[in-house]
Every structure is written in C-alpha cells, then in structure tokens.
Rosetta silent file (secondary structure, phi, psi, omega in degrees, C-alpha in Angstrom):
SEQUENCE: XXXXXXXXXXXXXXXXXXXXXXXXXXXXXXXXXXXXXXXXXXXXXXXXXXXXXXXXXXXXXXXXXXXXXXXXXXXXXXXXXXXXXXXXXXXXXXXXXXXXXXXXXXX
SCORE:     score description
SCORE:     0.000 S_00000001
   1 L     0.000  -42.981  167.301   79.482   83.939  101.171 S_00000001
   2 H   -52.039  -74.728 -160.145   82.944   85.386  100.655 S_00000001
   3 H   -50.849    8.408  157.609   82.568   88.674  102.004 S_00000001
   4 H   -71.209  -33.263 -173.836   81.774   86.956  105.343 S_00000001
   5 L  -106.253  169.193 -177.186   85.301   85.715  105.811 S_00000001
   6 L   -72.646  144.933  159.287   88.698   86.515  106.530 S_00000001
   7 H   -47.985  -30.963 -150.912   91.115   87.340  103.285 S_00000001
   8 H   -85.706  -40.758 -166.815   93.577   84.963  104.717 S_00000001
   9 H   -58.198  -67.035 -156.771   90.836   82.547  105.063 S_00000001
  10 H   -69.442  -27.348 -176.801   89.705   82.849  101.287 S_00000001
  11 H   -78.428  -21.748  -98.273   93.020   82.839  100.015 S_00000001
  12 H  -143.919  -71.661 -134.020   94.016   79.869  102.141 S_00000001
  13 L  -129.625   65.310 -176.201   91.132   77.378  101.798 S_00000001
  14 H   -78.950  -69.788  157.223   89.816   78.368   98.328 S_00000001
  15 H   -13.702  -60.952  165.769   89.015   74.297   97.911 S_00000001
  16 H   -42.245  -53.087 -178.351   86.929   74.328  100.945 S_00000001
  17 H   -60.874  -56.456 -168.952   84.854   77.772   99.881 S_00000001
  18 H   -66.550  -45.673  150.984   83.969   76.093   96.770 S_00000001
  19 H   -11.450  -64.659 -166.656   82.725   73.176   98.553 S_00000001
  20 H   -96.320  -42.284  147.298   80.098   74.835  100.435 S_00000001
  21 H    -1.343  -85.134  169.240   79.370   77.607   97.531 S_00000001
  22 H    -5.686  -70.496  177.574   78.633   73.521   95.851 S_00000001
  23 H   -44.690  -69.380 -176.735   76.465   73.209   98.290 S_00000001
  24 H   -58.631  -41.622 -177.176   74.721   75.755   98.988 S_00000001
  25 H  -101.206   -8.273  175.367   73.818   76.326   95.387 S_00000001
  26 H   -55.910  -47.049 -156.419   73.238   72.623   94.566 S_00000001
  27 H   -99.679   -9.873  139.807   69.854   72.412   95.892 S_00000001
  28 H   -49.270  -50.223 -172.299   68.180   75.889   94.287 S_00000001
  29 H   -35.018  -68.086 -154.512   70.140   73.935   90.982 S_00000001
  30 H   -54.467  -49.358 -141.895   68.147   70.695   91.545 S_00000001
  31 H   -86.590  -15.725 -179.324   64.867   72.246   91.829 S_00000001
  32 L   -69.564  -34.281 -176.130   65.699   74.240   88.151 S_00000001
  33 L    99.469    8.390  170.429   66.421   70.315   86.689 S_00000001
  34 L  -112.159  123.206  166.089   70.640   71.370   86.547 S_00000001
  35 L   -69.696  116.562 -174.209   72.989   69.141   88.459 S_00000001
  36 L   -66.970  134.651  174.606   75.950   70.986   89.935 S_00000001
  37 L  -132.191    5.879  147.323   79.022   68.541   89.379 S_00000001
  38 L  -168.698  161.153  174.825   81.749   70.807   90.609 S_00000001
  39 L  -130.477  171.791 -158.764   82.645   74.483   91.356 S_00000001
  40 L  -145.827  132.175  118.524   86.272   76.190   91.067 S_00000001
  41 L   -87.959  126.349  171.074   87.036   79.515   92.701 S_00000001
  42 L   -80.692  -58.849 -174.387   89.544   80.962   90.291 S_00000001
  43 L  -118.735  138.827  172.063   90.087   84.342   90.818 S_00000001
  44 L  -139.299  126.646 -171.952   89.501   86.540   93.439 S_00000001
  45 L  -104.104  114.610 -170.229   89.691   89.979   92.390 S_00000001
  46 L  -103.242  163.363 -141.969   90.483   92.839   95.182 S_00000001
  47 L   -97.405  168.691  179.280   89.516   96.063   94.722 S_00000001
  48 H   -45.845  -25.058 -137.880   92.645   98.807   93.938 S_00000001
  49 H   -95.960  -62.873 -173.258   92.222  100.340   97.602 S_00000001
  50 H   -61.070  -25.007 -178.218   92.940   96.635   99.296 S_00000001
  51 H   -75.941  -52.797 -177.260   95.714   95.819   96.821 S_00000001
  52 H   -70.697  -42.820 -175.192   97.124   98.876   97.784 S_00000001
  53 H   -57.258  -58.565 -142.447   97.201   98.402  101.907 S_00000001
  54 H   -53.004  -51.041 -160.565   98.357   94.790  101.499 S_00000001
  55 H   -76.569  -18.610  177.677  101.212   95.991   99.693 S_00000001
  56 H   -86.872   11.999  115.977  102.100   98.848  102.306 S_00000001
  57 L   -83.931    1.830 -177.917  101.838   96.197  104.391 S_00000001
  58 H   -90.544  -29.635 -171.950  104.013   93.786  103.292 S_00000001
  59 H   -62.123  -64.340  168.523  106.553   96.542  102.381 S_00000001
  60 H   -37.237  -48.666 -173.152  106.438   97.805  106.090 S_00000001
  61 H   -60.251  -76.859 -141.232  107.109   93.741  107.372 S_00000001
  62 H   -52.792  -22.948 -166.878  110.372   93.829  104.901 S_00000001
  63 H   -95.934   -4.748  176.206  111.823   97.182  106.283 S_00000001
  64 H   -52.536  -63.136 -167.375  110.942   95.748  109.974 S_00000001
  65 H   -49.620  -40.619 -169.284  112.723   92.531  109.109 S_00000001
  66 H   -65.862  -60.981 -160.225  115.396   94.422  107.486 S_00000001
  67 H   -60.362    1.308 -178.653  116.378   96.948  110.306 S_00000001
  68 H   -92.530  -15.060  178.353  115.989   93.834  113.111 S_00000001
  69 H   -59.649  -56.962  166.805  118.497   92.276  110.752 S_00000001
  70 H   -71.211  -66.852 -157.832  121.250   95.068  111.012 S_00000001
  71 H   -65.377    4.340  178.725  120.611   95.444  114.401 S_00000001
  72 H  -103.071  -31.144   96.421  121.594   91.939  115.120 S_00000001
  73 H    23.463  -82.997 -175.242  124.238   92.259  112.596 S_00000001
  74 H   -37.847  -50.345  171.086  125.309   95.799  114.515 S_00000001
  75 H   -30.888 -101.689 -170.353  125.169   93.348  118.048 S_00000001
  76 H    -1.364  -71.320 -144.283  126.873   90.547  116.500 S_00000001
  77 H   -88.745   11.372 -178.305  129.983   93.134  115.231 S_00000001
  78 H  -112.973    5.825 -176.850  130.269   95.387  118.132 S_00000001
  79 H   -97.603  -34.946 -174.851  130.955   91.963  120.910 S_00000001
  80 L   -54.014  146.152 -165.204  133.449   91.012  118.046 S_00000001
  81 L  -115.522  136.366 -154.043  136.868   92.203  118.949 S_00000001
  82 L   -55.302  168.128  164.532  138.290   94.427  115.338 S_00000001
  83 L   -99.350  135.249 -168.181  141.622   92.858  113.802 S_00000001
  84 L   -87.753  162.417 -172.546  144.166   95.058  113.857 S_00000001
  85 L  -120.784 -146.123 -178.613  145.427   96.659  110.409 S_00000001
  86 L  -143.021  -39.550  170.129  147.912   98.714  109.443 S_00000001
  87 H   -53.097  -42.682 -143.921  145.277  101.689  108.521 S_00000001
  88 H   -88.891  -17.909  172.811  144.060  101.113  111.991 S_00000001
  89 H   -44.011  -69.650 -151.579  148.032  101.727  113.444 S_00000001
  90 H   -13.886  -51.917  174.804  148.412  105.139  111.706 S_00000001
  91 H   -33.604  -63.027 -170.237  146.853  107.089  114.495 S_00000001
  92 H   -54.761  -65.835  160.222  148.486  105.539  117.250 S_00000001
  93 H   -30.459  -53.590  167.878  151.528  105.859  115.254 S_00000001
  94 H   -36.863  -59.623  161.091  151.108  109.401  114.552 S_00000001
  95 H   -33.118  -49.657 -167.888  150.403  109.892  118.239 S_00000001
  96 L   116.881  -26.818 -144.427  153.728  108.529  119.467 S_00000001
  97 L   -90.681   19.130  163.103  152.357  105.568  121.465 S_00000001
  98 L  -135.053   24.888  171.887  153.784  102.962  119.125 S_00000001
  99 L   -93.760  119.221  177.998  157.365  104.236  119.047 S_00000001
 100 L   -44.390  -30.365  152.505  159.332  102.143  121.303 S_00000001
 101 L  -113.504   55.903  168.532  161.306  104.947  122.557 S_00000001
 102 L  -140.723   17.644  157.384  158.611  107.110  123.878 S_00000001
 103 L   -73.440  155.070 -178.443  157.230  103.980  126.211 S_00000001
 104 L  -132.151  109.932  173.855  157.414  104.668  129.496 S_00000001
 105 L   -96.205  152.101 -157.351  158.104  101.622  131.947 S_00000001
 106 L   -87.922  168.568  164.352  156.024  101.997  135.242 S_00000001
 107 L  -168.594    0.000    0.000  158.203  101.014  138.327 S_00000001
C-alpha cells in the first residue's frame, strides 16, 4: 500500500495510511476470529540510496537559498550610496584632488 504513494504523501499523512492499512486488513482479521483495534505506522525506513538523494537535495535547496540571499544582499549594497571614511580619502588624497590648492575653478 505504501509503495503506491508519494514520499511526501507517507510522511505527511502517516495517520490517514494507517487508517486504511486498518481497514484493509480488518476484514481478512475478522474472518481469522482477531479484531483489529488500531494500527500505528512508526517508522518508515528508506533505503541508503534514497536517504542519500534527499539529502543532496536538500543540500542543493540551502546553497540555492544561500546564493539568492547574497545576491539580494549584493543588490541591496550596491543602490546603497558607501559612507565616506578616511581609508576611503587616501587615494584621492594621494592623487592631489583633495588639496585645496590644486582645485581648479571653471569660469
């Protein structure tokens, strides 16, 4: 009955499975003289191979998530306009263009 369904399904509605599993097995039960009076799925054990994809897929969402994260991040800090420093003078300084007497007024 599982192996009919989606994983997402079975992991999801585990309450529900057991229900008709209940069912389904109630009335073979009856005719033996045993009453079914509830079922549990507990565990559901996936094989190594499926364990492994799941997790190279979840690992593959997080580095998605991550890199749409910096790039919105990258956005965000390149519309921002930088605050000026004193590291960020030095160049300019170096340069000339922030000595007052090497401006040049236009006229």
């Amino acid at each position: 009955m599982l192996g009919a369904r989606l994983l997402q399904e079975i992991i999801e509605n585990r309450e529900g499975l057991a229900h008709e599993i209940e069912e389904h097995i109630s009335g073979p039960a009856a005719a033996w003289g045993v009453s079914v009076e509830g079922m549990l799925v507990k565990d559901i054990i996936f094989s190594a191979e499926l364990q492994e994809t799941l997790s190279s897929a979840a690992k593959a969402k997080r580095v998605g998530e991550a890199k749409i994260i910096q790039a919105k991040a990258e956005a965000r800090s390149s519309q921002q306009p930088t605050p000026l420093t004193a590291s960020s003078l030095v160049p300019h300084a170096r340069a000339g263009s922030l000595c007052p007497h090497r401006w040049r007024l236009r006229g």
